[in-house]
C-alpha positions as CSV (number, residue, x, y, z in Angstrom):
1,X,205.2,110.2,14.1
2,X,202.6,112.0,11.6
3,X,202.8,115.0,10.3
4,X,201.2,116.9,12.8
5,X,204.1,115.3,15.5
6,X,206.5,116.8,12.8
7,X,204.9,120.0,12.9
8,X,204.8,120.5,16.5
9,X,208.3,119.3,16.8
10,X,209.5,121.5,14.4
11,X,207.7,125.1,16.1
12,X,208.6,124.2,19.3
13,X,212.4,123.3,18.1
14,X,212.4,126.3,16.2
15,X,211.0,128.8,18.8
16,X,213.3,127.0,21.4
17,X,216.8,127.8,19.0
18,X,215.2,131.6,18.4
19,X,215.3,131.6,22.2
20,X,219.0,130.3,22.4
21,X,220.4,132.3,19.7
22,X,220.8,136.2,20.7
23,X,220.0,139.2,18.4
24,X,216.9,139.8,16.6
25,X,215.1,137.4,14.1
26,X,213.0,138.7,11.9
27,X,210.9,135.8,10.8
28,X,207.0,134.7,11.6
29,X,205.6,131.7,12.9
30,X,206.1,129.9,9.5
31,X,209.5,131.2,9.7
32,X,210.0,129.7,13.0
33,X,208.6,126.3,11.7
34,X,210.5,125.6,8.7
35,X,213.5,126.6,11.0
36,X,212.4,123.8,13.3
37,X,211.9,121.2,10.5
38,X,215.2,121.6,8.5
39,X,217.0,122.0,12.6
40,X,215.6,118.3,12.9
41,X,217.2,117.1,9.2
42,X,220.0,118.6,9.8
43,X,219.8,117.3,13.7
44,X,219.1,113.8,12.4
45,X,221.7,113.9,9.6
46,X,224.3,114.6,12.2
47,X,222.8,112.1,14.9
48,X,223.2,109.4,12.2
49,X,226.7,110.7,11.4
50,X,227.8,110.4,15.0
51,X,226.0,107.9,16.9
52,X,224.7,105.9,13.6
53,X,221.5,106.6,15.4
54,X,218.4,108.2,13.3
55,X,216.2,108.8,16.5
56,X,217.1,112.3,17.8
57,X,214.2,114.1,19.1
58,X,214.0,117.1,20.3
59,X,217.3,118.1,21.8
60,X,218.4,117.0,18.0
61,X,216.1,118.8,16.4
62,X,217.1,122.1,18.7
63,X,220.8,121.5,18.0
64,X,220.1,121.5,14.5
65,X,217.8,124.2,14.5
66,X,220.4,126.7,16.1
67,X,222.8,125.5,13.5
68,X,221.0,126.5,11.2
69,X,219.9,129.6,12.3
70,X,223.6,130.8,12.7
71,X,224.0,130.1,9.1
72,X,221.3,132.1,8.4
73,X,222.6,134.7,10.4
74,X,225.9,135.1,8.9
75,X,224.3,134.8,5.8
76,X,221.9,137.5,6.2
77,X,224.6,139.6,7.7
78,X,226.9,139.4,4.7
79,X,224.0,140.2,2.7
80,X,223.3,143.2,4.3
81,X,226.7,144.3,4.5
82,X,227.4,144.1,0.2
């Protein structure tokens, strides 16, 4: 897949978890991308873990995404909070 695959995977991964995950995100369209692209890292990493399978796609790549956006969540939140 080129980059241009990865780029579209990773917006519609990452508008697809924003989607999933309640509560407001404050974050743009590049926001939503790079939330896409380390979802489908992290969404491969764990693929490989479990199934020792790289190949993921996009329900990967979503899984991962909304991972990571509940990190950044809680992150954001204690943040806020200190």
């Amino acid at each position: 897949m080129g980059i241009i695959g990865w780029l579209i995977l990773g917006l519609v991964a990452g508008v697809i978890a924003r989607f999933l995950v309640p509560g407001r995100d404050p974050m743009g369209w590049v926001g939503t991308l790079l939330l896409g692209l380390a979802g489908s890292l992290l969404g491969g990493f764990l693929a490989d873990l479990i199934f020792d399978d790289e190949a993921v796609g996009l329900f990967g790549s979503v899984v991962g995404a909304v991972i990571v956006l509940l990190a950044y969540n809680a992150w954001a939140r204690k943040e806020s909070v200190a």
